[in-house]
Residue frames relative to the residue before (quaternion, step in Angstrom):
aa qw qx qy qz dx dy dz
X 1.0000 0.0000 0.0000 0.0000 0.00 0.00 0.00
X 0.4759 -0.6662 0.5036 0.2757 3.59 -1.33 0.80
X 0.7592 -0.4159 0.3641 0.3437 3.06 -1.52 -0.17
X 0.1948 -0.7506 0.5177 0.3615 3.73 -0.28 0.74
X 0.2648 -0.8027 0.5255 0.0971 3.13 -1.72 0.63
X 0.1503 0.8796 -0.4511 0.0143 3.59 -0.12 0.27
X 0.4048 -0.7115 0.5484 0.1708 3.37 -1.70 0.81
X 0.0793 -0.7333 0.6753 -0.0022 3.51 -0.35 1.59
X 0.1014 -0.6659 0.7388 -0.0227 3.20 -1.81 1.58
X 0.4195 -0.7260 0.5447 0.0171 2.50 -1.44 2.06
X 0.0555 -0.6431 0.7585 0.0899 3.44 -1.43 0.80
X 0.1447 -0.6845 0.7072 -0.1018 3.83 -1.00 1.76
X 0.6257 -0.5685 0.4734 0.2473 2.85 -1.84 1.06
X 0.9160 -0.2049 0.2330 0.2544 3.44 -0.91 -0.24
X 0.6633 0.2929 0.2302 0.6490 3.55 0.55 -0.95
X 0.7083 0.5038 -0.3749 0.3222 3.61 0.27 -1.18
X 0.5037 0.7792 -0.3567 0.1090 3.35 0.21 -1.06
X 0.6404 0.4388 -0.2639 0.5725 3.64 0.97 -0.68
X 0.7068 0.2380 -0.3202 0.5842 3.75 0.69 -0.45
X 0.5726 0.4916 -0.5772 0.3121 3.45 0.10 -0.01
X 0.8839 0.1954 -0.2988 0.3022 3.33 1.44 -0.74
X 0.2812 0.6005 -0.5814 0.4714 3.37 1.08 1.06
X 0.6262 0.4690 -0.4191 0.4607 3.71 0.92 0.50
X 0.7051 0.3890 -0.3106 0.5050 3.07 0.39 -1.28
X 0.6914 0.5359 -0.4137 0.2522 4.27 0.71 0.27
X 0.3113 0.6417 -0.4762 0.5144 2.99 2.21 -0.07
X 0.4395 0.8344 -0.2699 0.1945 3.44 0.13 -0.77
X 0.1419 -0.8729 0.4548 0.1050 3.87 1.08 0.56
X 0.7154 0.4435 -0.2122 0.4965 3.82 1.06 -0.29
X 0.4148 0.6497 -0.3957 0.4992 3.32 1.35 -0.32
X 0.1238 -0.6885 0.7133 0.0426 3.58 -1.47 1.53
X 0.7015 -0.1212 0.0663 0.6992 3.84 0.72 -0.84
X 0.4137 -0.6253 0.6479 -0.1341 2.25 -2.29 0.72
X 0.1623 0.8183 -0.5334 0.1396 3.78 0.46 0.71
X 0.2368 -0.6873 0.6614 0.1846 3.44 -1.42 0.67
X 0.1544 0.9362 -0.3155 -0.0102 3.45 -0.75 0.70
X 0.5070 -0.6490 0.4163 0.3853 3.92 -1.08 0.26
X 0.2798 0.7575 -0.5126 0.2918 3.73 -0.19 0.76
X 0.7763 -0.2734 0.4626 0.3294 2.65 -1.64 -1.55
X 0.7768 0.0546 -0.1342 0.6128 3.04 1.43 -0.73
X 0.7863 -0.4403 0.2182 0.3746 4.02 -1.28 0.11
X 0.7773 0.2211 0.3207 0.4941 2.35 1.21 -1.91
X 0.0221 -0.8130 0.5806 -0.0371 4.02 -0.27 1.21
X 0.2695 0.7988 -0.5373 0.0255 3.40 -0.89 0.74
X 0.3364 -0.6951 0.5959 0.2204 3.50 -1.33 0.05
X 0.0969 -0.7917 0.6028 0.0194 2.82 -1.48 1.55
X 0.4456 -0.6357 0.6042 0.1798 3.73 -1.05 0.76
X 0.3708 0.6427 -0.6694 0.0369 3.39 -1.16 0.33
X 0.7522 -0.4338 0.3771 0.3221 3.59 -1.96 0.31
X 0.7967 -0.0617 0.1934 0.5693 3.65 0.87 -0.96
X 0.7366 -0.4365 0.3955 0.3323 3.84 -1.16 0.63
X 0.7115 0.1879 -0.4561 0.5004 4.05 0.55 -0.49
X 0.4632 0.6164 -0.4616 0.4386 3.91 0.82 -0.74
X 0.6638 0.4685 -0.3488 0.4671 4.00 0.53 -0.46
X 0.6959 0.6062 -0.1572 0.3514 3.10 0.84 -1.26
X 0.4069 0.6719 -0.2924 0.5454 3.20 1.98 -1.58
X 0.7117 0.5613 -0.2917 0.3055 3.36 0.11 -2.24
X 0.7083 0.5312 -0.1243 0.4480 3.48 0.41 -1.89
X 0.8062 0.1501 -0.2682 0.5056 3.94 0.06 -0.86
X 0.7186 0.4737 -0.2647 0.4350 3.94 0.78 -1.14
X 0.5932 0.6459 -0.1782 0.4463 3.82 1.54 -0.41
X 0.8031 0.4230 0.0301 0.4186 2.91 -0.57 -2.24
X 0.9002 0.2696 -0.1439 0.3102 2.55 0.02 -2.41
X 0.5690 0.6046 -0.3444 0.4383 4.11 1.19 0.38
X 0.3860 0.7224 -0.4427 0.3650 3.03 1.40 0.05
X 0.1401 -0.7267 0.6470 0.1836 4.10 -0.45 0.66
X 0.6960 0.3967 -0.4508 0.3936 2.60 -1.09 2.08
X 0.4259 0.5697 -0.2649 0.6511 3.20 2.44 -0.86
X 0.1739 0.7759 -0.5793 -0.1790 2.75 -1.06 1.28
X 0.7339 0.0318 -0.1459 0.6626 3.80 1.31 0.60
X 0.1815 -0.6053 0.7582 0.1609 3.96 -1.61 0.35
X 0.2408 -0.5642 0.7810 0.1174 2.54 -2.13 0.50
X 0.0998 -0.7959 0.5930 0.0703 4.00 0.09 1.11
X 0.1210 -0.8112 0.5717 0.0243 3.38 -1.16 0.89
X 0.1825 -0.8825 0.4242 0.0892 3.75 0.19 0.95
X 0.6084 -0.6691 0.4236 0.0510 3.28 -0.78 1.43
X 0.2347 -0.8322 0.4948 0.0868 3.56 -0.08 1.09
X 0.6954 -0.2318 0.2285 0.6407 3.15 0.39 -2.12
X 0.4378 -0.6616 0.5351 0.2905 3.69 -1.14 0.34
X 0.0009 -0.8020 0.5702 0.1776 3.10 -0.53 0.25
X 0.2559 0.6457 -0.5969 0.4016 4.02 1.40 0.90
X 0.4805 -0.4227 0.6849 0.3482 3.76 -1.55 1.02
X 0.5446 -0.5453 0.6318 0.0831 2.96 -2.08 0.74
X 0.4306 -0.6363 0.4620 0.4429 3.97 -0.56 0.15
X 0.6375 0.5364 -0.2231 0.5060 3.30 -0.93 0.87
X 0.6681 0.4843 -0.2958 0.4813 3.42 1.25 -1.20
X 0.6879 -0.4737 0.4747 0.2777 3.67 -1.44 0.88
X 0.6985 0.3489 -0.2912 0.5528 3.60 0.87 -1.26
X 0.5519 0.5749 -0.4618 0.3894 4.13 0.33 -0.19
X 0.5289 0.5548 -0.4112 0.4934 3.75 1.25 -1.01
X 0.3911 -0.7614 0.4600 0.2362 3.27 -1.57 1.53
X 0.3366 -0.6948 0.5649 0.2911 4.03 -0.60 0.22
């Protein structure tokens, strides 16, 4: 089995937002990182070996971050983006 991947949307307090993310880049599991207009503050993607190692990430991580004040974690089934390299990635 691959690596699980998942998009964790941040909801920050007020004000927080610039340190929350100069935290969440310390982060070693962290693929992107988007500030944003929406629903939530903050969209990112996290990488991890296996489902409790996420989980670690999310409550022992994320969710200690002063300024975090809830996620909404969304877990990655299949991709269905071409891979670099892939035949279907070449532009036409």
């Amino acid at each position: 089995m691959g690596r699980v991947l998942a998009f964790v949307n941040i909801f920050v307090e007020s004000g927080s937002t610039s340190a929350v993310i100069e935290e969440l880049r310390r982060l070693p599991n962290l693929e992107e990182l988007y500030e944003v207009a929406g629903e939530f503050d903050i969209v990112s993607t996290f990488s991890a070996d296996d489902l409790e190692e996420l989980r670690h990430i999310l409550v022992s991580k994320i969710m200690k971050i002063k300024g975090v004040r809830s996620t909404v974690t969304d877990i990655v089934l299949h991709s269905h983006r071409p891979s670099p390299g892939d035949a279907r990635a070449a532009p036409r």
